[in-house]
C-alpha positions in Angstrom: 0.0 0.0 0.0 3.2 2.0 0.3 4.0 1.6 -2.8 0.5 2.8 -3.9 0.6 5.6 -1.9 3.5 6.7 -3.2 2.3 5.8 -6.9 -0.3 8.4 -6.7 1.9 10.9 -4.7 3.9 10.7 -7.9 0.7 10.7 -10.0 -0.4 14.0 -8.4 3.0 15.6 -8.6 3.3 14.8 -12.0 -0.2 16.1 -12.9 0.4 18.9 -11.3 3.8 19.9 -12.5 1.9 19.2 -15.6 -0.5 21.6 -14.8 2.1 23.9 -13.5 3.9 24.1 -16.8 0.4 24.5 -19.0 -0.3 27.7 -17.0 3.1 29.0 -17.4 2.8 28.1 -21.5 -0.2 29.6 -21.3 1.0 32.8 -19.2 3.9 32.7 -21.9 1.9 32.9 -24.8 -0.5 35.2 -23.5 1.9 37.4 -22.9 3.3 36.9 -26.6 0.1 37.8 -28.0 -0.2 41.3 -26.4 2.9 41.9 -27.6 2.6 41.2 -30.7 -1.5 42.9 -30.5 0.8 46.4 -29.1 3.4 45.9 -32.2 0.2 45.5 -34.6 -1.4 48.5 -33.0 1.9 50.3 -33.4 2.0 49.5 -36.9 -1.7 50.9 -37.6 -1.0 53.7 -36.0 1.9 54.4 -38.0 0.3 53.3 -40.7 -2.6 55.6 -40.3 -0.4 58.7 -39.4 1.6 57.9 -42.8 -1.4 57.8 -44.4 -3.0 61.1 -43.1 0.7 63.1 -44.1 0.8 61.2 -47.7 -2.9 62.6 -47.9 -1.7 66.3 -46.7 0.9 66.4 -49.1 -0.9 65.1 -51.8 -3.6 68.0 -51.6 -1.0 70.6 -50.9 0.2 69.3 -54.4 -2.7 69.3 -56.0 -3.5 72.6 -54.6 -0.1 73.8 -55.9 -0.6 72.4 -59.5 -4.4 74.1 -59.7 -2.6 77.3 -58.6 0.3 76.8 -61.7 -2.5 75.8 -64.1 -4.3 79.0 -63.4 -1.6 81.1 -63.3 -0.5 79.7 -66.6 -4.3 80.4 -67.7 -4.1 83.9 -67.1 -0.7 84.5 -68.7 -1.7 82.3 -71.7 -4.8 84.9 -71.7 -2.5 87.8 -71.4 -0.6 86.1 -74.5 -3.7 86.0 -76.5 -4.6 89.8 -75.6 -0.9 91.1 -76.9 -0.9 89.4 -79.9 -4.2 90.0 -80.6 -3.1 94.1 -79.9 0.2 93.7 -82.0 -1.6 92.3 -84.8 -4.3 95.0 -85.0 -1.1 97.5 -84.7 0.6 95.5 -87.6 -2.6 95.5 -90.2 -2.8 99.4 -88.7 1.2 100.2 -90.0 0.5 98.0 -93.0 -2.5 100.0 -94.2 -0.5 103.2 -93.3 2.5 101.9 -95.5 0.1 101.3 -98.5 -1.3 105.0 -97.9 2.5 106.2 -97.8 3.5 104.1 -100.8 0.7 105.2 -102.9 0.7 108.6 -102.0 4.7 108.7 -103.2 3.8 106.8 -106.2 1.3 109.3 -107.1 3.6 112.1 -106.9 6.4 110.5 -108.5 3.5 109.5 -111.4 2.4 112.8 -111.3 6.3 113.9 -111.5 6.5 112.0 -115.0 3.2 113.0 -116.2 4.2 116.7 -116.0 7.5 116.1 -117.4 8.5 116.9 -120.7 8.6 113.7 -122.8 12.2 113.8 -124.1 13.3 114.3 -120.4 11.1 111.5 -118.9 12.3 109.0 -121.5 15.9 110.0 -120.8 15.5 109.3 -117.0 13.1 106.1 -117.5 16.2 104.8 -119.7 18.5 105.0 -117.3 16.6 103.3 -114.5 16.3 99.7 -113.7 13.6 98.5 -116.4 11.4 97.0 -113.2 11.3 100.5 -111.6 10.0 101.8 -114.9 7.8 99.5 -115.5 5.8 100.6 -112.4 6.3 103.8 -113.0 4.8 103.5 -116.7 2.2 101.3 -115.2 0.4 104.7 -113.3 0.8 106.7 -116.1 -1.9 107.3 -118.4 -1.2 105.1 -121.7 -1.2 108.5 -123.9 1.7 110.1 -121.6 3.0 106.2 -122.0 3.0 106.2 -125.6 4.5 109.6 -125.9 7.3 108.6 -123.6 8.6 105.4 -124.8 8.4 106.9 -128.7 11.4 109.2 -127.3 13.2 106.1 -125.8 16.2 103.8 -127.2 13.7 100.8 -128.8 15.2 98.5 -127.0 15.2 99.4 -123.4 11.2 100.9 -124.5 11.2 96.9 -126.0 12.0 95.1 -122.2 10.0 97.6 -120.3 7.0 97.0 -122.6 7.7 92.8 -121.9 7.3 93.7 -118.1 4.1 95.5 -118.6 2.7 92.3 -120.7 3.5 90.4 -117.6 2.0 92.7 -115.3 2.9 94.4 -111.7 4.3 93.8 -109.5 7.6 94.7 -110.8 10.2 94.0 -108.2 
């Protein structure tokens, strides 16, 4: 009976060294687990504070690039307005060019016309034939006539080929 005694002495030890070393696995683990549930929390939180700054910085960028886009906007507007002012000045000088250029083509035309002929043809002569050829262009064709009867025939024979082909003469 000794030895049965002891038997289940041994038994209840064992069982509860046993039991002993579950509650310290399971103390162990438990305490694993938190840690591991504090580094996971730690991790969303950092996480979630990453997240809020990459969203901060993503608006201050796009709030940057709306401000460049309109800013570009208005200067592409401001573009638009200058040419649109340097063109009307352009078509303004070019109309004032014409008025100038007519206005000494008439008085050199009106020069020639009140020239005496022998004198006209002598100058025409000399000239580059395109030059007279516009200026025999404006002149009435009985002034023309007159004119090219007093020239050499053949410079009066290439001017009248450029006034077949017609202004302009340059």
């Amino acid at each position: 009976m000794r030895a049965f005694i002891l038997i289940v002495i041994l038994s209840i030890s064992f069982v509860q060294a046993q039991v002993t070393d579950c509650t310290k696995i399971f103390e162990e683990r438990k305490e694993e687990l938190r840690r591991e549930a504090e580094q996971v929390d730690e991790a969303r939180q950092s996480f979630e504070a990453l997240k809020a700054a990459s969203t901060a910085l993503f608006e201050r960028q796009e709030k940057a690039i709306e401000q460049k886009r309109a800013e570009l906007e208005a200067y592409e507007q401001q573009l638009k307005e200058k040419e649109e002012a340097i063109q009307k000045r352009l078509e303004e000088n070019r109309k004032i060019l014409a008025l100038i250029k007519e206005a000494k083509e008439n008085r050199l035309v009106e020069t020639y016309a009140k020239m005496r002929d022998n004198a006209a043809a002598q100058i025409l002569e000399s000239m580059d034939r395109k030059e007279a050829a516009g200026i025999f262009f404006a002149l009435p064709p009985k002034k023309v006539s007159k004119i090219m009867a007093k020239m050499d025939p053949v410079a009066a024979s290439e001017i009248t080929s450029l006034l077949n082909e017609g202004p302009p003469f340059k």
